[in-house]
C-alpha positions as CSV (number, residue, x, y, z in Angstrom):
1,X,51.5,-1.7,29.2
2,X,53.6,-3.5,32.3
3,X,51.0,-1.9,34.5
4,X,47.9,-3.2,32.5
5,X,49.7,-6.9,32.4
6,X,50.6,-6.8,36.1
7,X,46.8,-5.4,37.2
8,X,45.1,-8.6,35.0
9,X,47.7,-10.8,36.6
10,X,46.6,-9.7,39.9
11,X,42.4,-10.0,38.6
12,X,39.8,-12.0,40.0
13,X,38.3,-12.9,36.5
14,X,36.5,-15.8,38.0
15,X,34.3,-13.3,39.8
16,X,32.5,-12.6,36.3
17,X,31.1,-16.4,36.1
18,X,29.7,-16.3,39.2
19,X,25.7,-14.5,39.6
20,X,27.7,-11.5,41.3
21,X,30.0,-10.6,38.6
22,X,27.6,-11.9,35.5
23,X,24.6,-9.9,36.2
24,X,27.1,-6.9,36.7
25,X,28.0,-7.6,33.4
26,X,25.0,-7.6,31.7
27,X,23.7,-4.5,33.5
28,X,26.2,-2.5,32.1
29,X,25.3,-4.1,28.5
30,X,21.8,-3.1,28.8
31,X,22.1,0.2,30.1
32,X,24.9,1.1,27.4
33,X,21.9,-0.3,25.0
34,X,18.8,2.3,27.1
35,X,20.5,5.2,26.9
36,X,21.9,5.2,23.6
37,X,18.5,4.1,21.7
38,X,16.7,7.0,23.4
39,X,19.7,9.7,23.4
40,X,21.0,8.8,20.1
41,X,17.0,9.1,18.5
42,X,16.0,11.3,15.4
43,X,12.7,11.3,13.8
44,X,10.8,12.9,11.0
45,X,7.8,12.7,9.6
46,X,6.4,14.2,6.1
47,X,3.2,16.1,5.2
48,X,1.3,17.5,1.8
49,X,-0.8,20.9,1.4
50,X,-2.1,20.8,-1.7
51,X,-4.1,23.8,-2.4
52,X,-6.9,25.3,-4.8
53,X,-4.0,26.7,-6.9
54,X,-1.2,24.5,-7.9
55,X,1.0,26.9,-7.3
56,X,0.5,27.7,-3.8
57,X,0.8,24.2,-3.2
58,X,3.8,22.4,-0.8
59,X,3.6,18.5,-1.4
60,X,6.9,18.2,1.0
61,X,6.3,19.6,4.5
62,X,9.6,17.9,6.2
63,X,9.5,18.2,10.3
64,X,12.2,16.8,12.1
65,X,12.6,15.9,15.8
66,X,14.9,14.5,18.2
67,X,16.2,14.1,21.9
68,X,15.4,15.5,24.1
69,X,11.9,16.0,23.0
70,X,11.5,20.0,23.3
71,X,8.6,19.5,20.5
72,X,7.4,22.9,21.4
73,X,10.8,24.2,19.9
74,X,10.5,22.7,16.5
75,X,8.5,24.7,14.0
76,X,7.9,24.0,10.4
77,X,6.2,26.2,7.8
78,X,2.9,25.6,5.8
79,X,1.3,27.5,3.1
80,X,-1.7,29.4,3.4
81,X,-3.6,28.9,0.3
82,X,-4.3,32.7,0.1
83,X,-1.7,34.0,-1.5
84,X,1.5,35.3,0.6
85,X,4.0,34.0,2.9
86,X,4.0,30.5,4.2
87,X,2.8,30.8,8.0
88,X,5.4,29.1,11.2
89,X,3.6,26.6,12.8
90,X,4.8,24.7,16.7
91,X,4.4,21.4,17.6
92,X,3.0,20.6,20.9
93,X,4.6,19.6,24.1
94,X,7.6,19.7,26.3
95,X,8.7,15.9,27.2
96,X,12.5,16.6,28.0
97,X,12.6,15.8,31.5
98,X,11.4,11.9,31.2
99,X,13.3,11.4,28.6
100,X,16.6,12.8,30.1
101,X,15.9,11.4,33.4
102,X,15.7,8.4,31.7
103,X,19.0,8.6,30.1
104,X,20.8,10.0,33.0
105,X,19.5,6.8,35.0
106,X,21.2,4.8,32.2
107,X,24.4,6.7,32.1
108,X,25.0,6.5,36.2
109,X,24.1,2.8,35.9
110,X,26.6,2.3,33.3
111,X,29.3,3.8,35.3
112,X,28.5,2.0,38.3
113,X,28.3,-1.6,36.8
114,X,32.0,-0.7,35.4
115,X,33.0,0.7,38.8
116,X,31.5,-2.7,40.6
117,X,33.0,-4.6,38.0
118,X,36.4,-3.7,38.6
119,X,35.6,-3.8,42.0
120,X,34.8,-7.2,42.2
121,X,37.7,-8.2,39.5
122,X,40.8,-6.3,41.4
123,X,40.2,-5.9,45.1
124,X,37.4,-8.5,45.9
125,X,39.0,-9.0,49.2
126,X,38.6,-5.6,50.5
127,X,35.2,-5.9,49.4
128,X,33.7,-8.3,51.2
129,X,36.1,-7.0,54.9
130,X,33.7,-6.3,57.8
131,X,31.3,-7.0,54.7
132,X,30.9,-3.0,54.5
133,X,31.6,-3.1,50.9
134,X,28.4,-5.8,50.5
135,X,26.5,-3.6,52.3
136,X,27.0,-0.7,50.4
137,X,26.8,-1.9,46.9
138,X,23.3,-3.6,48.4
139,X,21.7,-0.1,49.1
140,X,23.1,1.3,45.6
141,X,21.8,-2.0,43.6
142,X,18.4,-0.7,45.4
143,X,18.2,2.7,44.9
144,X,19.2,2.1,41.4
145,X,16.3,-0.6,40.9
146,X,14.0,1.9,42.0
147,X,15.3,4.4,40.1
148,X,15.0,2.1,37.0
149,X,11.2,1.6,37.5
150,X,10.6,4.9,38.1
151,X,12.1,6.4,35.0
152,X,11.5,3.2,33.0
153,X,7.6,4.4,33.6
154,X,7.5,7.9,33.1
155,X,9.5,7.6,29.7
156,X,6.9,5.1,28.7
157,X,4.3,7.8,29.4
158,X,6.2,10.3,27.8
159,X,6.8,8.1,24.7
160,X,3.2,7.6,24.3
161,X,2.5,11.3,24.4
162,X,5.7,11.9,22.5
163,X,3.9,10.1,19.4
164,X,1.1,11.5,19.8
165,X,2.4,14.8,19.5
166,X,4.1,13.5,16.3
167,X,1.4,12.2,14.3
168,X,0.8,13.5,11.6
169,X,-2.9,13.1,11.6
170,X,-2.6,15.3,14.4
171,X,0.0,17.9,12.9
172,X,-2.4,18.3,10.2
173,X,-5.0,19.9,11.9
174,X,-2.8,23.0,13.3
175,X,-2.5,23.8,9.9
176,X,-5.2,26.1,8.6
177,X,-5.3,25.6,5.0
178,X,-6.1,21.9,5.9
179,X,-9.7,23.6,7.6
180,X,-11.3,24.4,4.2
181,X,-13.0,21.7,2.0
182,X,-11.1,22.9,-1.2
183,X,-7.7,22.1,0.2
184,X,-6.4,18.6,0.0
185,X,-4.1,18.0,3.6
186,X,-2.4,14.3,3.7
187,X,0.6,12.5,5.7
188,X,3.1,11.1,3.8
189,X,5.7,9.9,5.8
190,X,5.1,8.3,9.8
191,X,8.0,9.1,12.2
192,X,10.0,5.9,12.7
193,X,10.0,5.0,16.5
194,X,10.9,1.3,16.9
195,X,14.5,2.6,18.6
196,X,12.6,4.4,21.2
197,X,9.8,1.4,22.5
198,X,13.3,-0.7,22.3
199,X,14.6,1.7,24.7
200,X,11.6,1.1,26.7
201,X,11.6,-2.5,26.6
202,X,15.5,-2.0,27.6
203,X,14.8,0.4,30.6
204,X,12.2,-3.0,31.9
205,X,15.0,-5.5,31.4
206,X,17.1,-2.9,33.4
207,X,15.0,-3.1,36.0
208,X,14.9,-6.9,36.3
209,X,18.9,-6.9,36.3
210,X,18.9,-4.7,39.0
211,X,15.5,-6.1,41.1
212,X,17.5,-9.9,40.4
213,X,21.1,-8.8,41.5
214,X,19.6,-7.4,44.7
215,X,19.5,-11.3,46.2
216,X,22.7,-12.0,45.5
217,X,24.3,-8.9,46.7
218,X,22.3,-9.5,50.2
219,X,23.9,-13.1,50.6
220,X,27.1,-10.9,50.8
221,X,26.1,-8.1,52.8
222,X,26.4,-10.8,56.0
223,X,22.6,-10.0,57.0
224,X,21.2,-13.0,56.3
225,X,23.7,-15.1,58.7
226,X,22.6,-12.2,61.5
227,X,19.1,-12.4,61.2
228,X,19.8,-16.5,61.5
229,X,21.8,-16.2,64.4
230,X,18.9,-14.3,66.3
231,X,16.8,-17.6,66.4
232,X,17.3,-19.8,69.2
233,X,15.8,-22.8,68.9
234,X,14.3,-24.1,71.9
235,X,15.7,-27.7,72.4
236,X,19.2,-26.9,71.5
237,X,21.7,-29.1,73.0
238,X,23.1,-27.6,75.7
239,X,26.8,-27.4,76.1
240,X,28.9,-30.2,78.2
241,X,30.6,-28.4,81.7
242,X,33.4,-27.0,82.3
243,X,34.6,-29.9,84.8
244,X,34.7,-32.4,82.2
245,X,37.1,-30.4,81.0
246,X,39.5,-29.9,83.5
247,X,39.8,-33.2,83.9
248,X,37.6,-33.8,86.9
249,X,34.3,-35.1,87.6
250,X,32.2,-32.1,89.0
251,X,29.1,-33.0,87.6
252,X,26.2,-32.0,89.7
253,X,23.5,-34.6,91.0
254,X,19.6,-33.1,89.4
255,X,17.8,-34.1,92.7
256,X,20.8,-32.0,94.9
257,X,19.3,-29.7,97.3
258,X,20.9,-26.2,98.7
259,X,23.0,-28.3,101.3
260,X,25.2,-29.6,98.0
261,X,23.9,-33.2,97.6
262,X,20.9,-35.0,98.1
263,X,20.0,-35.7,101.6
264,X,18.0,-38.8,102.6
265,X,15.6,-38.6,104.7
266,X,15.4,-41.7,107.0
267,X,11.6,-42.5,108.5
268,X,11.8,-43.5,112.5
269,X,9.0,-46.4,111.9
270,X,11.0,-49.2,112.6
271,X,10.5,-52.4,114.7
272,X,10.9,-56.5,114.7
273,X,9.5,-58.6,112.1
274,X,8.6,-61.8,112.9
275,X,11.7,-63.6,111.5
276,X,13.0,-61.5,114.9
277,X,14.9,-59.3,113.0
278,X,14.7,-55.2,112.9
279,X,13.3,-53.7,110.2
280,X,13.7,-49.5,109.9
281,X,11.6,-48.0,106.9
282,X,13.4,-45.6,104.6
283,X,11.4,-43.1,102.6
284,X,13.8,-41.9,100.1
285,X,14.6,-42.2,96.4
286,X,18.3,-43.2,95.6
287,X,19.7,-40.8,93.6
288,X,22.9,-42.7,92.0
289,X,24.2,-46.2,92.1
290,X,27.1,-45.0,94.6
291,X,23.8,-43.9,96.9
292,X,22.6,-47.5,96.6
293,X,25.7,-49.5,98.3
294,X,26.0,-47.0,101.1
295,X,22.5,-47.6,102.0
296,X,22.4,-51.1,101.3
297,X,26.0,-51.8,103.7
298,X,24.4,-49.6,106.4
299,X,21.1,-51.4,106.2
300,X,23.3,-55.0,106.6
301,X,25.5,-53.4,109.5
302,X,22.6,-52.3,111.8
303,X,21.0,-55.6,111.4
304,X,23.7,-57.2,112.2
305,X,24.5,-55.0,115.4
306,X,21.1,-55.2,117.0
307,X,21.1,-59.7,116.3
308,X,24.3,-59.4,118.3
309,X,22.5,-57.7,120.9
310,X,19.5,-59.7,120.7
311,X,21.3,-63.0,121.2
């Protein structure tokens, strides 16, 4: 009992009130609910032969059915209405393997919503580590979804043909008293199948647990983020340099050339305006204000050297 106390202590009960841990929850509900309604089925249906002679007669043909659906197995017996003994008659079909497929589908999903379940509750942590656990329970949750329609869809089939082979309209005609006109043949009881087209309906729901729970078990499997992270934008910001960060200023100038820095390129046209001072023409762009006053001093310097000259 200590051990019980300590292990709900230690549970993650929030889990269960989150989509993760509430669909999980409600899958193992339903699938308790599919595979009892159709493993847990028995049916019967009732039948009259009333012959020529009264005494012949059997007004209470009881046949009774049940899972897995071996019809060809059950047998009932009719009179004859000639005298003698009664004859054995089969019903028709064999639909055991949807309808255990079907139940075994329910069974494994039950276990493995409690499994997840406690899971989720009691070691959530290792879980979602290197998000293998996420992963895993992602291809499960789908193989089990597929699973679900699959079976969900043949025991519908089979459940069709299931009543078919049950009706007693149908019964009726294997027996061959009920081919003479002097013979009165009549159903007097229908086989009750509401549990099994619930079953049906709960195999469906089944599948929309498991189809739903898929998205939310992927927004733990990590994918999504990796598939996101694969997209590069194309006017992302690009990061600052490394110089600022080292306290220096190393940024580089856009217009430097291979020789490290941008390298003017001073035109030879020059001559005397007619103010009588020297005038040199400078075909280049200044690249930074630091550019500017270097050019503008040297510019004042030479002028000033070639007046001193001149005068």
């Amino acid at each position: 009992m200590d051990v019980v106390n300590q292990l709900v202590a230690q549970g993650q009960f929030t889990i269960i009130k989150q989509p993760l841990g509430f669909i999980k929850v409600l899958q193992w509900i339903f699938a308790i609910f599919a595979f009892s309604t159709c493993g847990s089925y028995s049916g019967m249906f009732k039948m009259s032969v009333e012959c020529k002679k009264q005494a012949e007669s059997d007004l209470g043909i009881e046949v009774e059915f049940e899972y897995p659906f071996r019809l060809h197995q059950v047998y009932f017996d009719a009179p004859t209405c000639k005298g003698g003994n009664p004859e054995r008659l089969f019903l028709v079909g064999d639909y055991s393997s949807s309808a255990e497929f079907f139940v075994t589908i329910g069974v494994f999903s039950f276990l493995y919503s409690m499994a997840a379940l406690s899971v989720y509750c009691f070691v959530l942590e290792k879980y979602r580590e290197n998000n293998k656990g996420p992963q895993i329970d992602f291809v499960v949750t789908a193989v089990f979804a597929f699973m679900w329609l699959v079976s969900s869809c043949a025991w519908a089939k089979g459940l069709s043909d299931v009543k078919t082979a049950t009706d007693p309209e149908r019964v009726i005609t294997l027996i061959t008293a009920c081919d003479e006109r002097e013979n009165r043949c009549r159903e007097v009881y229908d086989p009750k199948v509401s549990g099994l087209n619930t079953s049906v309906a709960f195999g469906f729901i089944n599948l929309i647990l498991w189809l739903g729970n898929l998205w939310f078990v992927f927004k733990e499997t990590g994918w999504m983020a990796a598939f996101a992270g694969t997209y590069m934008p194309s006017q992302e910001k690009q990061p600052a340099p490394d110089s600022f960060a080292q306290g220096g200023y190393g940024q580089q100038d856009p217009y430097a050339g291979s020789q490290g820095g941008y390298q003017p390129e001073y035109g030879q046209q020059g001559g005397y305006n007619e103010d009588g001072g020297y005038s040199q023409g400078y075909e280049q762009q200044p690249t930074s204000y630091s550019n500017q006053m270097v050019t503008l001093g040297f510019r004042r310097s030479t002028a000033a050297c070639i007046s001193a000259l001149v005068c």
